[in-house]
C-alpha positions in Angstrom: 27.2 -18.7 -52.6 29.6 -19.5 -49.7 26.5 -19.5 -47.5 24.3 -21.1 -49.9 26.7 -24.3 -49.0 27.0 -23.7 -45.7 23.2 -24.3 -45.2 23.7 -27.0 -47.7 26.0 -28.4 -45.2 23.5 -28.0 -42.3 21.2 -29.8 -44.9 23.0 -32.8 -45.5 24.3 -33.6 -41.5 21.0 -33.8 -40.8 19.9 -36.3 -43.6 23.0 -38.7 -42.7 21.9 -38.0 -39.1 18.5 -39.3 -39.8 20.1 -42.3 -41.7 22.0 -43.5 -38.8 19.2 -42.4 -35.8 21.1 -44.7 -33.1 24.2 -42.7 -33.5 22.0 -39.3 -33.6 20.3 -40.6 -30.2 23.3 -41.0 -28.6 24.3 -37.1 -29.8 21.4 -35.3 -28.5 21.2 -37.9 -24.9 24.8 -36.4 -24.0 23.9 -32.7 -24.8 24.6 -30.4 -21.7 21.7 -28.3 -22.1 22.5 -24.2 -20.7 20.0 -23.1 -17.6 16.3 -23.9 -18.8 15.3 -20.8 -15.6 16.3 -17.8 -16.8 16.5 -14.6 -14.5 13.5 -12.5 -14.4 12.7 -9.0 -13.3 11.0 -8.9 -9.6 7.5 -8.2 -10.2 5.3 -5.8 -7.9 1.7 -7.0 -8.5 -1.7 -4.6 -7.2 -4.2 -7.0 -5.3 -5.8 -7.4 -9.1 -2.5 -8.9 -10.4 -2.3 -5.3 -12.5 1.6 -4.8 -12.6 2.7 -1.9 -10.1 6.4 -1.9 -10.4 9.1 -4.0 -12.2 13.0 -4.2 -11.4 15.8 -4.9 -14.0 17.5 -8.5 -13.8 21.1 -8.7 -12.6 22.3 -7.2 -15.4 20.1 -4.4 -16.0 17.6 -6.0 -18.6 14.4 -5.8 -18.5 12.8 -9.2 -18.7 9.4 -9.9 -17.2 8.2 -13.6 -16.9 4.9 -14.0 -19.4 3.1 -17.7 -19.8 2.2 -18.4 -23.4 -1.5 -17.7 -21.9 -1.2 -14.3 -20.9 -0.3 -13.6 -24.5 -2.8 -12.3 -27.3 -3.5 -15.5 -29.7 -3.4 -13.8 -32.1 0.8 -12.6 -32.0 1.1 -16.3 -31.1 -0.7 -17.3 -34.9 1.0 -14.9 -36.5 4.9 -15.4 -35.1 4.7 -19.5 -35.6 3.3 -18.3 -39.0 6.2 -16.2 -39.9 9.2 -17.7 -38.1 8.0 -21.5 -38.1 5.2 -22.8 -39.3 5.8 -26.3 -38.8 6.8 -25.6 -34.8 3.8 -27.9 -33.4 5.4 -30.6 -36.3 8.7 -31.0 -36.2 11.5 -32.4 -33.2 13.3 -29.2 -32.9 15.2 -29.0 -36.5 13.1 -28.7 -39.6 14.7 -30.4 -42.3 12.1 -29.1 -44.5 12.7 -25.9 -43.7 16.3 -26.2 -43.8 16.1 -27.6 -48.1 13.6 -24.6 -48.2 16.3 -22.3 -47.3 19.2 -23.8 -49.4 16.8 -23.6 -52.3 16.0 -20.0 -51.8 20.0 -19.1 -51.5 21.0 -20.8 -54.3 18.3 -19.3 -56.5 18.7 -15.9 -55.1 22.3 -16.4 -55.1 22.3 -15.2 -51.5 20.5 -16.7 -48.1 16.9 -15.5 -48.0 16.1 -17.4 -44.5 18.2 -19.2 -42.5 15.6 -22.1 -41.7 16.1 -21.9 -37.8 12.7 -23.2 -36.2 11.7 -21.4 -32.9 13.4 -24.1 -31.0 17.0 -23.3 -32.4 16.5 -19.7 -31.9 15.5 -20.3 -28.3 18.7 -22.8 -28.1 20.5 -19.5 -29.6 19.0 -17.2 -27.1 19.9 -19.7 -24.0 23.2 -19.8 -24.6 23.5 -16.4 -25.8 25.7 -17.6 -29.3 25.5 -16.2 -33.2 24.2 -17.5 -35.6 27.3 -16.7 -38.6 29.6 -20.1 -38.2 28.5 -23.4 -39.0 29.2 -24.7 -35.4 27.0 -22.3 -33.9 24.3 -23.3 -36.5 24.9 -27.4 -35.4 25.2 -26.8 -31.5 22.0 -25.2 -31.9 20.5 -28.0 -33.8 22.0 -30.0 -30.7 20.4 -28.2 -28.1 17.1 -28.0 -30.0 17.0 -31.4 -30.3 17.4 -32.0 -26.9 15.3 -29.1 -26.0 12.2 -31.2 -28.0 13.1 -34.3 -25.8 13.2 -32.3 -22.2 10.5 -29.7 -22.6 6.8 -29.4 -23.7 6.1 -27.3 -27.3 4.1 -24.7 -24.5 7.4 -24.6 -22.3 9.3 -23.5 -25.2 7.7 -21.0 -26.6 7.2 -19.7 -23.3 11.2 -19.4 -23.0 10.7 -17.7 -26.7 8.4 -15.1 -25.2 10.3 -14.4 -22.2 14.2 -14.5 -24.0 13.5 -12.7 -27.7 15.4 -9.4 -27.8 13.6 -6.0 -28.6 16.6 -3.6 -28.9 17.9 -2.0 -26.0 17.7 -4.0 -22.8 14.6 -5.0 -23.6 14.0 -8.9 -23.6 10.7 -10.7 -24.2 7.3 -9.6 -25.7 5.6 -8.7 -22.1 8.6 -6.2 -21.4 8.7 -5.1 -25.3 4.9 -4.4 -25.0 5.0 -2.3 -22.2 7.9 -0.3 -23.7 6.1 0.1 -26.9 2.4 0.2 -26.2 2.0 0.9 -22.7 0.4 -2.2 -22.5 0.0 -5.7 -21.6 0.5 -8.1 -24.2 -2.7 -10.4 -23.3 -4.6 -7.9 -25.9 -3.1 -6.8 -29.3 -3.9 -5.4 -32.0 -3.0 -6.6 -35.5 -0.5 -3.9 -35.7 0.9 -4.4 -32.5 1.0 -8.0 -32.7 3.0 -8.1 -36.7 5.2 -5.4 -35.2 6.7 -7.6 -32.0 6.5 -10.7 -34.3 9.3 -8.4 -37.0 11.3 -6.7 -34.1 13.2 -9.8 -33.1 14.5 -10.6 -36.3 17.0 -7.7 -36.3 16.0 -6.0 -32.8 18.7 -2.9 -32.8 18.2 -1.9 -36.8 14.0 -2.1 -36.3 13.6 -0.6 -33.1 10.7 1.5 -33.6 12.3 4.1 -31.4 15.4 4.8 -33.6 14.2 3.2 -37.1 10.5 3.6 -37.6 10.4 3.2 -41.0 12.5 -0.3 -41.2 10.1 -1.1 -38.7 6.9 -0.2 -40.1 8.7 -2.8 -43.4 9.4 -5.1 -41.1 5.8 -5.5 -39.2 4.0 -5.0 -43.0 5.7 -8.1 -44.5 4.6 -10.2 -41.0 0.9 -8.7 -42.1 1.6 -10.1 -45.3 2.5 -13.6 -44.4 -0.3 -13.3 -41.6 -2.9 -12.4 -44.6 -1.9 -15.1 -46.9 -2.2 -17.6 -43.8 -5.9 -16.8 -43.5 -4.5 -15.4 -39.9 -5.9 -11.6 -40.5 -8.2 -10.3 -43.1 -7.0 -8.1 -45.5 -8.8 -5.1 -44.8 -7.9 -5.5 -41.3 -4.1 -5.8 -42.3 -4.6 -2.5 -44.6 -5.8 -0.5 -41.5 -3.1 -2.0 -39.2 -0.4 -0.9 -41.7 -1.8 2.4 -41.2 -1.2 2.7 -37.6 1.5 5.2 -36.7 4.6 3.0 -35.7 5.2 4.4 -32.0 8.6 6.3 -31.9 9.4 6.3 -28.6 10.1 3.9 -25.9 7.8 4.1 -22.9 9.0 4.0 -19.2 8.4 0.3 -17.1 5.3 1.1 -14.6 6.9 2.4 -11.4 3.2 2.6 -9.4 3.8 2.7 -5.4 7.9 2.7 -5.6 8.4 3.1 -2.1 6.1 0.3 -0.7 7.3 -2.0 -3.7 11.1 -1.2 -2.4 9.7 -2.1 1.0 8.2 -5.3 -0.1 11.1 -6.4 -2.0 13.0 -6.0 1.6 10.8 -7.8 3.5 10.9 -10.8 1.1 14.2 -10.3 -1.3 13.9 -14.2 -2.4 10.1 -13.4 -3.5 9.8 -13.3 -7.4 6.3 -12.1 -7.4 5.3 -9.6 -4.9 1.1 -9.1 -5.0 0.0 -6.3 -3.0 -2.9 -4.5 -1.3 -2.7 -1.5 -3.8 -6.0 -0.4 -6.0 -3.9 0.5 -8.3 -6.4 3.3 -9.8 -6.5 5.0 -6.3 -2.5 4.9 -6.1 -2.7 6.5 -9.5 -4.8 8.9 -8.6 -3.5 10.0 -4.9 0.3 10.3 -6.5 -1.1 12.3 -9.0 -2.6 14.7 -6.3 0.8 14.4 -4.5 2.5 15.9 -7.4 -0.7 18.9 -7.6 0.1 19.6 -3.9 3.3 20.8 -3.6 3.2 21.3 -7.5 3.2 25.5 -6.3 4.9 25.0 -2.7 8.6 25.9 -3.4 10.8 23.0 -4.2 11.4 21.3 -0.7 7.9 21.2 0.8 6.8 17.1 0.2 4.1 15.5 1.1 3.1 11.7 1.9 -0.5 9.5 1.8 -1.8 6.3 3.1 -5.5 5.0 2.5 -7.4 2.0 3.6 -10.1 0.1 4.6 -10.4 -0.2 7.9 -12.6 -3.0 8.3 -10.0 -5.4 6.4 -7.0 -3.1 7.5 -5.9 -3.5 3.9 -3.6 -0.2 2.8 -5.4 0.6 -0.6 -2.8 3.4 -1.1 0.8 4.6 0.0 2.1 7.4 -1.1 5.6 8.0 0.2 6.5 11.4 -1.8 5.5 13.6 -4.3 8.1 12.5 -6.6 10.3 9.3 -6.2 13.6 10.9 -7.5 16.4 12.2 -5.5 15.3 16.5 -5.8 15.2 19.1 -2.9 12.3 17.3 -1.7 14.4 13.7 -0.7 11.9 12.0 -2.5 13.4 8.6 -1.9 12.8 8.7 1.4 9.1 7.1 2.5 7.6 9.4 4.7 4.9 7.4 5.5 6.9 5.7 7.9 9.5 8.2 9.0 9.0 9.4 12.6 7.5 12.6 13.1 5.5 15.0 16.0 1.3 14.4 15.3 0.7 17.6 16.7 -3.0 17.5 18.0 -4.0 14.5 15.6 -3.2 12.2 18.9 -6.1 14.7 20.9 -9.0 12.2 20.0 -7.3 9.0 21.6 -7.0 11.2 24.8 -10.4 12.2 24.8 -11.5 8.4 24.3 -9.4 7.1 27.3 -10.9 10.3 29.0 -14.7 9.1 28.4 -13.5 5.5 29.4 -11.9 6.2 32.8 -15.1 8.4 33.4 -13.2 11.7 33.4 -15.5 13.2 31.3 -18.5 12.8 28.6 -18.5 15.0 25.2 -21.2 17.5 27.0 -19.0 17.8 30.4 -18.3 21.7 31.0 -14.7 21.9 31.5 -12.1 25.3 31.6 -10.0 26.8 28.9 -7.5 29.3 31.2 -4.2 29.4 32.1 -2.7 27.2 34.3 0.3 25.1 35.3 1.1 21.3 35.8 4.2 22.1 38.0 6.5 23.7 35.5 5.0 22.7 32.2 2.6 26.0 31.2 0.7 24.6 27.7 -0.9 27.6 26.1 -3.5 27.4 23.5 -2.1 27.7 19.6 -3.6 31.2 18.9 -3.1 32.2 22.7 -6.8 32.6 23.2 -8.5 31.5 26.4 -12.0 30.4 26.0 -13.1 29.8 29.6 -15.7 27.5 30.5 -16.6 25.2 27.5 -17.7 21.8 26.6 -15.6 18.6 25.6 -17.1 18.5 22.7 -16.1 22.6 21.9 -12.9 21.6 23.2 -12.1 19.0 21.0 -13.0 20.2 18.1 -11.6 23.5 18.6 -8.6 22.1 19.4 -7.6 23.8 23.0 -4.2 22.5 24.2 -5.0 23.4 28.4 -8.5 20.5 28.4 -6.4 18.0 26.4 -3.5 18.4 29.0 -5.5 18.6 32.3 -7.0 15.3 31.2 -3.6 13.7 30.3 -2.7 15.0 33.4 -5.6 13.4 35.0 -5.2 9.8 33.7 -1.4 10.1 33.6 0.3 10.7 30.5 1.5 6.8 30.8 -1.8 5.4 29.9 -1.9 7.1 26.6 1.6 5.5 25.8 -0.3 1.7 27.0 -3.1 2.9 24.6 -1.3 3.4 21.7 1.1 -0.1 22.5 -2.3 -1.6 22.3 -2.7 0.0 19.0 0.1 -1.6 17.7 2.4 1.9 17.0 5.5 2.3 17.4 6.4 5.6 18.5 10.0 7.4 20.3 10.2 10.0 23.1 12.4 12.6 22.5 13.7 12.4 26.2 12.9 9.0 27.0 9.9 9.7 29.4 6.4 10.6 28.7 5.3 13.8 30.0 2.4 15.6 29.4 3.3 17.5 26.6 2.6 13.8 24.4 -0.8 14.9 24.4 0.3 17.7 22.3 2.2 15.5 20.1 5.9 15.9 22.2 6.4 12.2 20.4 7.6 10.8 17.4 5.3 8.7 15.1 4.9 7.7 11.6 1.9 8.4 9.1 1.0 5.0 9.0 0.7 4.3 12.3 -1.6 7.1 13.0 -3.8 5.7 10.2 -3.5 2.4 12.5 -5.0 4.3 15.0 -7.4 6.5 13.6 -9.0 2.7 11.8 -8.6 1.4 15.1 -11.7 4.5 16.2 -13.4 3.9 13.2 -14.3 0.2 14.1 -15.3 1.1 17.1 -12.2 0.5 19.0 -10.6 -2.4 18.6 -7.2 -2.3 16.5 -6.4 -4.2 13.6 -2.6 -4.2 12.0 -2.8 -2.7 8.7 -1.5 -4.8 5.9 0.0 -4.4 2.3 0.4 -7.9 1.5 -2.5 -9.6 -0.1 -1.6 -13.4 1.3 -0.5 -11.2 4.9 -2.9 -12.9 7.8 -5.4 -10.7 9.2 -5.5 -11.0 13.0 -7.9 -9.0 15.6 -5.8 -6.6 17.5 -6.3 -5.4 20.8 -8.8 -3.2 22.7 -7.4 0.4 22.4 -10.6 2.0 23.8 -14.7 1.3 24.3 -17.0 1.0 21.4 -19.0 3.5 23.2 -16.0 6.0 23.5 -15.3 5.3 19.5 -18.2 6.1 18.7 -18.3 9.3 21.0 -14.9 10.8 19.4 -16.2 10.1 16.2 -19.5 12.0 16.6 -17.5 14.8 17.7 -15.2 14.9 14.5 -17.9 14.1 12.1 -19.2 18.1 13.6 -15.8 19.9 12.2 -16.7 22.4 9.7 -14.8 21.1 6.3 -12.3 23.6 4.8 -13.6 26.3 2.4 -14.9 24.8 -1.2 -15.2 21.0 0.6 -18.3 19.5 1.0 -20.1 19.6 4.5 -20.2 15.6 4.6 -19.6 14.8 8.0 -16.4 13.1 7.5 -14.9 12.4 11.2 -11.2 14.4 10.9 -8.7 16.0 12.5 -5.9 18.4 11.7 -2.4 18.7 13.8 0.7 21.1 13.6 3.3 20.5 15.1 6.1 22.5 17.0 7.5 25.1 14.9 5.6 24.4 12.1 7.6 21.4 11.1 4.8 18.8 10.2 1.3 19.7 9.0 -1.5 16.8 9.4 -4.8 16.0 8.2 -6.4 12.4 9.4 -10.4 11.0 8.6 -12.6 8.5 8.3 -15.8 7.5 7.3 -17.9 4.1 7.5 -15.7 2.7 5.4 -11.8 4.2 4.6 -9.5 6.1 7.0 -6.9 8.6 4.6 -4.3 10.5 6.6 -2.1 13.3 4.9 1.1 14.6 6.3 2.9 18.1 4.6 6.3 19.1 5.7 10.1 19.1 5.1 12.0 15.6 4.7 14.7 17.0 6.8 12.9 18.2 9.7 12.9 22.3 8.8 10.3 24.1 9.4 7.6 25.0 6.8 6.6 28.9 7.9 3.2 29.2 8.0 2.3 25.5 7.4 -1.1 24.9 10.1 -2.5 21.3 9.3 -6.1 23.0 9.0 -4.9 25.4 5.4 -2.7 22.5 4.3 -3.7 19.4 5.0 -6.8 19.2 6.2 -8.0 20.3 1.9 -5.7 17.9 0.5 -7.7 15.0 2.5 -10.9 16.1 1.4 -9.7 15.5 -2.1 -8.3 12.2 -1.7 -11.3 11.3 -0.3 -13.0 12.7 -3.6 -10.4 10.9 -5.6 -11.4 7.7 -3.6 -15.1 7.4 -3.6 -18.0 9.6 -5.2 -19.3 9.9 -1.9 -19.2 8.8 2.4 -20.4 5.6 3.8 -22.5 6.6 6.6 -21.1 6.6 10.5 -22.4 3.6 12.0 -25.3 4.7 15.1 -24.2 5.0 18.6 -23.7 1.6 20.7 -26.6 1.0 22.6 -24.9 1.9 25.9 -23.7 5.2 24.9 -25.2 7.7 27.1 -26.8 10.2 24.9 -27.8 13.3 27.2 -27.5 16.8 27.5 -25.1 17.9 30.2 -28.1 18.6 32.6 -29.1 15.1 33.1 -25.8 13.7 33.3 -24.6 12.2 36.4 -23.4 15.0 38.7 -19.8 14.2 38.4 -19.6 14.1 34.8 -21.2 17.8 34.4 -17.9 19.3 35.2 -14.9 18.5 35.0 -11.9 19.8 37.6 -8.2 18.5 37.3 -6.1 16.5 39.9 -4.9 19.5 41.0 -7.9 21.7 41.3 -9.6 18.8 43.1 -6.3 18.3 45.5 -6.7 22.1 46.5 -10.1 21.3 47.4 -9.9 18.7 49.8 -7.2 15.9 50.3 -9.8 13.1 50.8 -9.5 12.1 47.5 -11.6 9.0 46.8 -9.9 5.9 46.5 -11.2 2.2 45.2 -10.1 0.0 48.0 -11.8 -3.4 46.4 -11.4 -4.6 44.1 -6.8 -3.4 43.9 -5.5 -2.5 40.6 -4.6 -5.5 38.8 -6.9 -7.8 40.7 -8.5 -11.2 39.1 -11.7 -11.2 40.8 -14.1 -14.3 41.4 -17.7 -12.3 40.4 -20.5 -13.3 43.0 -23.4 -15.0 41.7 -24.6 -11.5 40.9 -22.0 -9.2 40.1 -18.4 -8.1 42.3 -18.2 -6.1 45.0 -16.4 -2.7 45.1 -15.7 -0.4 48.0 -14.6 3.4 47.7 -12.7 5.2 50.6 -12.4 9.1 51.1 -14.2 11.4 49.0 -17.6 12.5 49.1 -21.2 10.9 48.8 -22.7 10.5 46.6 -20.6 8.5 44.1 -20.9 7.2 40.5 -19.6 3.9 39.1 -18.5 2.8 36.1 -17.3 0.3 34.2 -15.0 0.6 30.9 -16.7 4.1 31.1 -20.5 3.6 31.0 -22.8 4.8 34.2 -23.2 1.7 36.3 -24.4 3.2 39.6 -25.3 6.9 40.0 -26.6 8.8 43.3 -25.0 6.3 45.8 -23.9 7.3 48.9 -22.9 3.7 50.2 -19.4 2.9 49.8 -20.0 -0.5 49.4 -21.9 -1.8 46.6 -22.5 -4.9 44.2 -22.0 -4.2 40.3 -23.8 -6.5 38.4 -20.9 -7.1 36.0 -20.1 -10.8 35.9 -18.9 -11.9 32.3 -15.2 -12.8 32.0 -12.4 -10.4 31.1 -10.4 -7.2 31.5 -12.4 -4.5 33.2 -11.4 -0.7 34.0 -13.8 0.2 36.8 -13.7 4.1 37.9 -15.8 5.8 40.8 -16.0 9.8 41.0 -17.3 11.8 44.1 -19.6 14.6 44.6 -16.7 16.9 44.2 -15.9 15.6 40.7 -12.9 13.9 42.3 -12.6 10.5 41.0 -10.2 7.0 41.0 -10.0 3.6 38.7 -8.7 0.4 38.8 -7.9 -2.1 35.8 -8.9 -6.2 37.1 -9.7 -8.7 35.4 -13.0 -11.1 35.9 -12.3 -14.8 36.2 
């Protein structure tokens, strides 16, 4: 009965308050209202707005913003039904409801309901205070009053949605539906709906979690109301008290961690972080992360990254099989930890190669032993093949081509081709030698994807992205279309790995030294997916060869990613397309600076135009002058046959359009010399 007249009390102030309104005015003007923003959890969105990741608020509840919008209409109906049916009515107290409520206790000898409208409980829930003494109950009056005068109906029950409590550290209905359902709360059903409407009311003792059966009374008597408010039909509100009240509390979506971490470093002020991420495909590839190295011994980890390399959108990353601190440091993002390519960098050498008119995919060129000074590469499986072609020598791999071409170029220009492909990369001694062909250089997973998208469109770079609002700007030239185009032909040939299917998907598999890092890189007319296998700290994996480990796990993600290829785009226009018999003397074999410097030591030399020139083009074309060598020569420019057969050393190119230019000449003896200008 003491209760009974403490609601009386309530009753009464607010009648005398209503009979003296200037007074009340006066009151609810001077009211210092608590923050109106409450904290919410940092939201990691997928590029559908689907929710990836969410992080606790400062002190470690979960409470994710939610619009009255993005909320089933139905849970709306039913909670103003049950906690406050005259919300859209009243100015923030309900004196109705608060003579319903003294009625009820004094005929039940006990209160029955408190009559706090939604606005008083979200005054409550601001300021964090009970509801037991009468000056709790009146400075939530207070603030409700002045809540009605500051804030739209919508805005409040939006700070209802986002502050009611579901047990735990769970706070408002989005977080509460994704612990309980697994779900967004933008669709409900009945059951769902009554039960988040009941939990509030008494959110520890009706957590469906630890008391399913006071919660399946709870959400039945919110069915009830909703059935006697014409809100749900009462066969629909029989089956939904028949759903199985769930009994356990489901873990917040924790999609992508590591590139959500990221993002939340790059921007920590940003609420709302909306990402590149198909959130199906990161689904999918994490779950074929965790199959990987599911058998692989407990250290052996594993990292993905997917995207489109038309966009340069990252559709996937996959940092570890596992983001928990195990024998596998699965915290740490190894998509963007620095590690030896192996032979996955062998195609960009092959492309500058074909550029600087070193060779074409069907040039002849030898697979013995040799030595660069004191550098000795062997072959992987210490086989010598002899005499084969580019194309063979590619694709099987060989170490001693790869290097006598680096060699040829200088190893320098593959470190200016992959600046232009916008990687960053670190020499273990500081100075590029030639074994960086063989991957004596540290680079991360994601760049290599960089690269490999940068071949795939024909090459031209494009920074990949994982923002959805990040710009999208053209990146640099890395090689020739033509070249592209060439090196992709040649990895579209690789025979896939046992049980794959024979799809010409353009790939490439790299180990490196001592087995520490296993690769698998691809692409088709549409994605590029590169896989990397190893040890987080460095150790090497015995018997790990990119071919048996990675090169499978590719073809699956691929599977996982599309049902089947986009087709290779057809060979630019000025791609020569020949057998090695009617190429251009020059190009039918190819012999290394050294070989050629034992033959003779008149090596040619491009006298006009210098390296570095700007040159003024004649009305039809620049001039160009070789010295030493031998007639006849062949010229070209950014790698395609200009001139063939010429035995003049000076000539006229027509090549007059505006821009950077690599122009390379090569002697009868297979000898040959560039220079990089630029045409004004």
């Amino acid at each position: 009965m003491i209760r009974a007249r403490a609601i009386f009390a309530l009753a009464t102030v607010l009648w005398l308050a209503a009979m003296a309104r200037d007074g009340v005015d006066d009151w609810v003007a001077a009211t210092v209202l608590p923050p109106l923003v409450p904290e919410t959890s940092v939201l990691i969105e997928d590029r559908e707005g689907d929710l990836l990741r969410a992080y606790t608020v400062a002190d470690g509840r979960w409470r994710l913003a939610v619009s009255p919008d993005a909320v089933d209409p139905l849970f709306t109906e039913m909670l103003i039904a049950y906690e406050d049916g005259r919300f859209r009515d009243h100015s923030g107290v309900d004196p109705i409801a608060l003579l319903r409520a003294l009625a009820q206790a004094v005929w039940n000898g006990g209160v029955v309901s408190g009559g706090s409208t939604l606005t008083m409980q979200v005054a409550r829930l601001l300021e964090e205070s009970g509801t037991g003494r009468i000056e709790g109950k009146i400075r939530q009056m207070r603030v409700a009053l002045a809540l009605e005068r500051r804030l739209t109906k919508g805005e409040i029950l939006g700070l209802y949605l986002l502050l009611a409590p579901y047990g735990g550290n769970i706070e408002g209905v989005r977080a509460a539906a994704l612990a309980y359902f697994g779900k967004e709360p933008w669709r409900l059903t009945p059951a769902e709906a009554a039960l988040l409407v009941a939990i509030p009311q008494s959110p520890e003792s009706r957590r469906p979690d630890r008391h399913p059966a006071a919660a399946a009374d709870a959400r039945a008597r919110v069915l009830a109301r909703a059935v006697a408010k014409g809100i749900v039909a009462e066969e629909h509100a029989e089956a939904a008290e028949r759903e199985v009240v769930p009994v356990a509390r489901r873990a917040v979506p924790a999609i992508a961690p590591h590139l959500a971490d990221r993002a939340r470093r790059d921007a920590p002020l940003m609420q709302v972080h909306r990402l590149t991420i198909d959130r199906g495909l990161q689904v999918a590839l994490e779950q074929l992360a965790a199959e990987t190295v599911q058998h692989q011994g407990d250290r052996l980890q594993v990292a993905m990254v997917v995207a489109d390399h038309a966009t340069g959108e990252i559709l996937a990353s996959v940092g570890s099989a596992a983001f928990r601190a195990d024998a596998r440091q699965g915290f740490v993002d190894m998509t963007q930890a620095l590690r030896s390519p192996g032979s996955t960098l062998k195609p960009l050498v092959y492309a500058l190669a074909f550029d600087d008119g070193l060779a074409h995919p069907e040039t002849m060129i030898e697979d013995r032993p040799v030595r660069f000074g004191t550098y000795a590469p062997q072959n992987f499986d210490r086989i010598y093949r002899g005499t084969v072609r580019v194309r063979g020598a590619l694709q099987m791999s060989l170490n001693i081509p790869v290097v006598a071409l680096t060699e040829a170029m200088g190893p320098a220009r593959l470190l200016v081709a992959m600046d232009k492909a916008g990687m960053e990369y670190r020499l273990p001694d500081g100075q590029p030698g030639l074994a960086v062909a063989l991957g004596g250089i540290g680079v991360s997973l994601q760049d290599m994807v960089q690269l490999y998208a940068a071949l795939a469109r024909g090459g031209v770079a494009l920074p990949l992205r994982w923002r959805v609002d990040g710009e999208t700007e053209e990146g640099a030239r890395v090689v020739s279309r033509s070249a592209a185009w060439q090196v992709g032909d040649i990895l579209a040939g690789l025979a896939p790995p046992p049980g794959a299917p024979a799809n010409r998907l353009a790939y490439k598999t790299g180990t490196s030294y001592g087995h520490r890092d296993a690769w698998a890189i691809g692409f088709d007319g549409g994605h590029v997916v590169g896989i990397w296998l190893g040890r987080a700290d460095g150790t090497p994996v015995p018997g790990a060869f990119g071919a048996d480990l990675a090169a499978p796990v590719l073809f699956q993600a691929f599977a996982r990613l599309k049902p089947r290829l986009d087709a290779q785009p057809p060979a630019p226009p000025e791609t020569l397309l020949v057998a090695n018999a009617q190429l251009p003397r020059p190009l039918q074999k190819f012999r290394s600076r050294a070989a050629a410097l034992a033959v003779a030591a008149d090596v040619p030399r491009v006298a006009f135009p210098p390296d570095g020139a700007e040159v003024e083009p004649l009305p039809d074309g620049i001039m160009v002058r070789v010295e030493g060598g031998t007639a006849p020569f062949t010229w070209l420019a950014d790698g395609a046959p200009m001139v063939t057969a010429e035995r003049a050393r000076e000539i006229v190119l027509p090549l007059t359009a505006a821009g950077f230019l690599t122009l390379s000449v090569i002697d009868a003896e297979g000898r040959s010399a560039r220079t990089r200008v630029r045409l004004r």
